[in-house]
NUVOKE-968853 format. One record per residue: x, y, z of N, C-alpha, C, O in turn; residue in one letter. Coordinates in nm, 2 decimals. Example, Ala and Ser with C-alpha at 12.3 -4.5 7.8 and 13.67 -1.06 7.14 Angstrom:
% NUVOKE-968853
+--------+--------+--------+--------+--------+--------+--------+--------+--------+--------+--------+--------+-------+
!     nx !     ny !     nz !    cax !    cay !    caz !     cx !     cy !     cz !     ox !     oy !     oz ! kollo !
+--------+--------+--------+--------+--------+--------+--------+--------+--------+--------+--------+--------+-------+
!   1.32 !  -0.57 !   0.78 !   1.23 !  -0.45 !   0.78 !   1.32 !  -0.33 !   0.78 !   1.42 !  -0.33 !   0.85 !     A !
!   1.28 !  -0.22 !   0.71 !   1.37 !  -0.11 !   0.71 !   1.29 !   0.00 !   0.79 !   1.34 !   0.11 !   0.80 !     S !
+--------+--------+--------+--------+--------+--------+--------+--------+--------+--------+--------+--------+-------+
***
This chain:
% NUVOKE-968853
+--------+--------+--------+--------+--------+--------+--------+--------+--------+--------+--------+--------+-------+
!     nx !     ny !     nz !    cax !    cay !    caz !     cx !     cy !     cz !     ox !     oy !     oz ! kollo !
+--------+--------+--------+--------+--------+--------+--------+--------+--------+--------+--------+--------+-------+
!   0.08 !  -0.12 !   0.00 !   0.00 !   0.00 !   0.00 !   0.09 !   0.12 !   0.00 !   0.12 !   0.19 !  -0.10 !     X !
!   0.13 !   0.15 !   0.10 !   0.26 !   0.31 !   0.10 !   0.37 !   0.24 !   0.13 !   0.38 !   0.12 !   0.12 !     X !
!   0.46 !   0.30 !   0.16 !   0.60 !   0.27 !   0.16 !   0.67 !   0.33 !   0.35 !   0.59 !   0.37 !   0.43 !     X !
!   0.79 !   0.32 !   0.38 !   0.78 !   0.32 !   0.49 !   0.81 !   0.50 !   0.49 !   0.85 !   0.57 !   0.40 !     X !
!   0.77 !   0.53 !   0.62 !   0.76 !   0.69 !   0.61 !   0.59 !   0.70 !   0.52 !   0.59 !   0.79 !   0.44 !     X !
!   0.51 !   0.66 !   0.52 !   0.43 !   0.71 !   0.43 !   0.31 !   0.76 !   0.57 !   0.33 !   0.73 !   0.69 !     X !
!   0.20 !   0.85 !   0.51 !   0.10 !   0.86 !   0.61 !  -0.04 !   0.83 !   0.54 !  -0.07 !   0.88 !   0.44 !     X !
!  -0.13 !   0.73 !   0.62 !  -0.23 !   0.71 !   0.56 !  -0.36 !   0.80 !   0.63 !  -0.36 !   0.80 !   0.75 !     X !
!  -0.43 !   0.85 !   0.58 !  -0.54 !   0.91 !   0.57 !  -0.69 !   0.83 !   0.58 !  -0.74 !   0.76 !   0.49 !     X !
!  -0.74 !   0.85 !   0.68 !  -0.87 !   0.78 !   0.68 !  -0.99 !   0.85 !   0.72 !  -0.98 !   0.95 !   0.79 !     X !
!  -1.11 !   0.81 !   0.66 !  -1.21 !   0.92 !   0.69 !  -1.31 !   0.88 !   0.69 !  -1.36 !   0.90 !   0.58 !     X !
!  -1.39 !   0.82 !   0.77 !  -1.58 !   0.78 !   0.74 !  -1.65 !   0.89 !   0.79 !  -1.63 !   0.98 !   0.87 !     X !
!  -1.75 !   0.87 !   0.71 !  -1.87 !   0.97 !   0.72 !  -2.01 !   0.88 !   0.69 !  -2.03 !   0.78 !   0.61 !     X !
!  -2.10 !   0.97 !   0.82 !  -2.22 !   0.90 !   0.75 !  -2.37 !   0.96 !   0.81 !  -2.38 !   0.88 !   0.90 !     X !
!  -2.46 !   1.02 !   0.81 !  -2.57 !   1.08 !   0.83 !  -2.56 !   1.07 !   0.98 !  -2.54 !   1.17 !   1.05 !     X !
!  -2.57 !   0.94 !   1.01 !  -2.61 !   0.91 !   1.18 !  -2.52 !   0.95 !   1.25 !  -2.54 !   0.98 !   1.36 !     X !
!  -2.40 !   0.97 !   1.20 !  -2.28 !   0.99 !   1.30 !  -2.29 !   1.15 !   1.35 !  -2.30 !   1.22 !   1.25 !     X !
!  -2.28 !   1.24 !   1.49 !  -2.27 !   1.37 !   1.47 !  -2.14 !   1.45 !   1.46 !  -2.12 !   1.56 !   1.51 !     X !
!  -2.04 !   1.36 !   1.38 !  -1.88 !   1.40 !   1.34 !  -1.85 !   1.30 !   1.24 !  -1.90 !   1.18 !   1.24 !     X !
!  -1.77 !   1.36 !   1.15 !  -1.63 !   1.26 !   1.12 !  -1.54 !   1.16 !   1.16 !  -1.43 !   1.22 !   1.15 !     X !
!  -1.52 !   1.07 !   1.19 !  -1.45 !   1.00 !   1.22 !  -1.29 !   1.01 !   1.15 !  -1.28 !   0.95 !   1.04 !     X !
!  -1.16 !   1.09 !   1.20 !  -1.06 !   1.11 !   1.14 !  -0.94 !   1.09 !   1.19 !  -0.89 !   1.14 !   1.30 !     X !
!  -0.86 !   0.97 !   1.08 !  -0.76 !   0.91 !   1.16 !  -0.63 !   0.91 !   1.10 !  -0.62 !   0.84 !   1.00 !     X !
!  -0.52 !   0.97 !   1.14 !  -0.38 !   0.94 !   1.06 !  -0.30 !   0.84 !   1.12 !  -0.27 !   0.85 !   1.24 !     X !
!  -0.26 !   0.73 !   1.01 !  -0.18 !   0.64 !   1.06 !  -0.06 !   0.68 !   1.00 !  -0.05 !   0.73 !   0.89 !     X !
!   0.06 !   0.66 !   1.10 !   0.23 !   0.70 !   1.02 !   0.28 !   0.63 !   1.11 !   0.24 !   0.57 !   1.21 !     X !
!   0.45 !   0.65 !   1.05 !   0.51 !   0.59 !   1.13 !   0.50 !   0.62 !   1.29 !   0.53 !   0.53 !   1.37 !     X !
!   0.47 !   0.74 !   1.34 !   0.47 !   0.77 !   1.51 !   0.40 !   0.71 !   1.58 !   0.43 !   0.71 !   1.70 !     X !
!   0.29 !   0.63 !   1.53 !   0.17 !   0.58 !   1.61 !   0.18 !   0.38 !   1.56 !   0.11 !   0.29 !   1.60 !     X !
!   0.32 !   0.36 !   1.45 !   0.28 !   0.24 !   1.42 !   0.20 !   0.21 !   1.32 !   0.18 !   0.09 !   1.31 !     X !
!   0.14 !   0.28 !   1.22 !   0.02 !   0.21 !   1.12 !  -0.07 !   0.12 !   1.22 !  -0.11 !   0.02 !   1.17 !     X !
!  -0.10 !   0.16 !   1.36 !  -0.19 !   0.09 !   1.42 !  -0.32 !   0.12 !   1.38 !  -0.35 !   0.24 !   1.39 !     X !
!  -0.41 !   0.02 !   1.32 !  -0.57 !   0.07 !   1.28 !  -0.63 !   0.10 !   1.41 !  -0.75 !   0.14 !   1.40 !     X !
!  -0.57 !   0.09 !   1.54 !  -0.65 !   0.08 !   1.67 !  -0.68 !   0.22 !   1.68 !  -0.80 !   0.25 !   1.71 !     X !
!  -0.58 !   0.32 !   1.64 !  -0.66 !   0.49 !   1.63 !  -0.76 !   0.49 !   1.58 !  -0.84 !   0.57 !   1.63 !     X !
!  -0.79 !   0.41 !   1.46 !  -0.89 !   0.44 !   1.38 !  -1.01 !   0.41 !   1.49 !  -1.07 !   0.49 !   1.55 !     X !
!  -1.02 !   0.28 !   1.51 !  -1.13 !   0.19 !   1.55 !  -1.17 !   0.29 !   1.72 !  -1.28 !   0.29 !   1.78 !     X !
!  -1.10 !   0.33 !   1.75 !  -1.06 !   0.39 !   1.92 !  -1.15 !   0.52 !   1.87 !  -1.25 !   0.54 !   1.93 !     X !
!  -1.12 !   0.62 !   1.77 !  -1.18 !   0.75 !   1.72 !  -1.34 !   0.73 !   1.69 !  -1.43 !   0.80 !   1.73 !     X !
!  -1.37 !   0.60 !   1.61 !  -1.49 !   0.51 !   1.58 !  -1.59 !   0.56 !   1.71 !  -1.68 !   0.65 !   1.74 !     X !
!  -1.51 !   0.43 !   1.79 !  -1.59 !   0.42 !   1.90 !  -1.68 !   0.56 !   1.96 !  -1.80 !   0.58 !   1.98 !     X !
!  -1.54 !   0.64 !   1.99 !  -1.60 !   0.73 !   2.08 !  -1.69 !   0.85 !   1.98 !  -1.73 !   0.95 !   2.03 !     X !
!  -1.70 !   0.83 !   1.87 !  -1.79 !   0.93 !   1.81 !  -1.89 !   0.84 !   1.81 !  -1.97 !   0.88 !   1.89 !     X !
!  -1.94 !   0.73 !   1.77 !  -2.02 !   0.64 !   1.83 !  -2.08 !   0.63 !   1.92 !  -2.20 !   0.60 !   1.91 !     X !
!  -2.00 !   0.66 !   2.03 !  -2.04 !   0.64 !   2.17 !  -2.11 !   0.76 !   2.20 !  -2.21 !   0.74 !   2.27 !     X !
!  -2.06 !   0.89 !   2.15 !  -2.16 !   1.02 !   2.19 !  -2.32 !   1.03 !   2.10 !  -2.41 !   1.11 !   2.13 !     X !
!  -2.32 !   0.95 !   1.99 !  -2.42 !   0.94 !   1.96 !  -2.54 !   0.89 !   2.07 !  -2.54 !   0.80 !   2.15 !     X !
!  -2.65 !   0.97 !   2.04 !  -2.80 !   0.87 !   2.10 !  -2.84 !   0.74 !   2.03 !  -2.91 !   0.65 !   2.07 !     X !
!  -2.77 !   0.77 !   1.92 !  -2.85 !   0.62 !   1.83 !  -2.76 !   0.62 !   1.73 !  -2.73 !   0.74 !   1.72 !     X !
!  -2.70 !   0.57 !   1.66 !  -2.65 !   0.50 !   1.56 !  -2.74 !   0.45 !   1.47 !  -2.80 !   0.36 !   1.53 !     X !
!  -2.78 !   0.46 !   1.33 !  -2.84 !   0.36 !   1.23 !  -2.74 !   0.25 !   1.15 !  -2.66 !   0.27 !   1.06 !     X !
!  -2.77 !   0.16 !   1.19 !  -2.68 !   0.01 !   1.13 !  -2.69 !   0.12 !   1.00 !  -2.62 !   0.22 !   0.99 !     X !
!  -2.79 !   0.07 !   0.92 !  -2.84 !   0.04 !   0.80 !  -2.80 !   0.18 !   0.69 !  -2.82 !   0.18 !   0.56 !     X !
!  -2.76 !   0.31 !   0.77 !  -2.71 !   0.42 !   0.68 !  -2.59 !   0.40 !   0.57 !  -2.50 !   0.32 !   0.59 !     X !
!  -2.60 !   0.45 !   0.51 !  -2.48 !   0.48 !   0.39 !  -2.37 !   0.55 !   0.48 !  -2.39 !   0.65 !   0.56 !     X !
!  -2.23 !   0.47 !   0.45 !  -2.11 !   0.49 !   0.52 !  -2.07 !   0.51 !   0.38 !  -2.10 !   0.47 !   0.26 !     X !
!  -1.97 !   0.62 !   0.44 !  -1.83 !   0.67 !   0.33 !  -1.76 !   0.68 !   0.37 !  -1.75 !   0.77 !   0.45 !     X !
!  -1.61 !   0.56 !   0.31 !  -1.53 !   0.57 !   0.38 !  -1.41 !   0.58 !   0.28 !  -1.39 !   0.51 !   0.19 !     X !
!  -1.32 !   0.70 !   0.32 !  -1.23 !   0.73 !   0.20 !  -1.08 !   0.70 !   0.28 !  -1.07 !   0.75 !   0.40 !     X !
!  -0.98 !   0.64 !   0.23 !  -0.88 !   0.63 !   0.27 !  -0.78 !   0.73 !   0.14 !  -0.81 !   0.75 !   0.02 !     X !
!  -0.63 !   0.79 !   0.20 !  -0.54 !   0.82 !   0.10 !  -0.41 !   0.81 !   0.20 !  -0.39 !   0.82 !   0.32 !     X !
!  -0.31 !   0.79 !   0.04 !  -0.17 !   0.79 !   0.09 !  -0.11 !   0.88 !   0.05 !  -0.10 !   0.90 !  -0.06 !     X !
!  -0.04 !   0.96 !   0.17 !   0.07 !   1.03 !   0.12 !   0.23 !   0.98 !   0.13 !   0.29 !   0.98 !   0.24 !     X !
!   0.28 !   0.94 !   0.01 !   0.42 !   0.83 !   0.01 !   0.52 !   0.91 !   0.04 !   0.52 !   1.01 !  -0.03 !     X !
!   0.60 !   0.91 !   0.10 !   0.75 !   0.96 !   0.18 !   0.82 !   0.97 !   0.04 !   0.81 !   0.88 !  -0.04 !     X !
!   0.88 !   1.05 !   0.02 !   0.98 !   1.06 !  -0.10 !   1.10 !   1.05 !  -0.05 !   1.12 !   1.16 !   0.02 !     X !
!   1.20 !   0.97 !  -0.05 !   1.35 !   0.95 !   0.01 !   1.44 !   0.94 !  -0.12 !   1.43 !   0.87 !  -0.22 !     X !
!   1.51 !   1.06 !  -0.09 !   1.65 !   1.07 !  -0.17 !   1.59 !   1.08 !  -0.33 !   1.48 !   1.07 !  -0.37 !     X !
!   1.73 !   1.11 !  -0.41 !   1.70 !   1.15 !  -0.55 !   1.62 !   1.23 !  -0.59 !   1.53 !   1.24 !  -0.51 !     X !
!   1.60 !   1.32 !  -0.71 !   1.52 !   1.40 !  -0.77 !   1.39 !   1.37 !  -0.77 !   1.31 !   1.45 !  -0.83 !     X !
+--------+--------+--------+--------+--------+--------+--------+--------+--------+--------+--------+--------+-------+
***
């Protein structure tokens, strides 16, 4: 997927949620998805309700580390 030094970008959205869920994985934290799923929860958790059944959008990007050379 990226390369090492890279930073990945994560982002769900979705009607029920009352935030964004926004998570950078890099090298500082490990590429641990646990940020992600930990950010999840607690916007989750401030919800009154949650709908299973909404349309999620969930956009990932990489930004790849450029090392050495032109």
């Amino acid at each position: 997927m990226g390369c090492e030094g890279s930073f990945i970008n994560i982002s769900l959205r979705s009607p029920s949620l009352k935030s964004d869920v926004n998570t950078v994985l890099c090298p500082d934290n490990g590429y641990d998805e646990r940020f992600f799923v930990d950010q999840f929860e607690a916007v989750a958790q401030s919800n009154d309700q949650v709908m299973a059944d909404d349309n999620l959008q969930l956009h990932v990007s990489i930004a790849r580390s450029r090392n050495g050379g032109v």
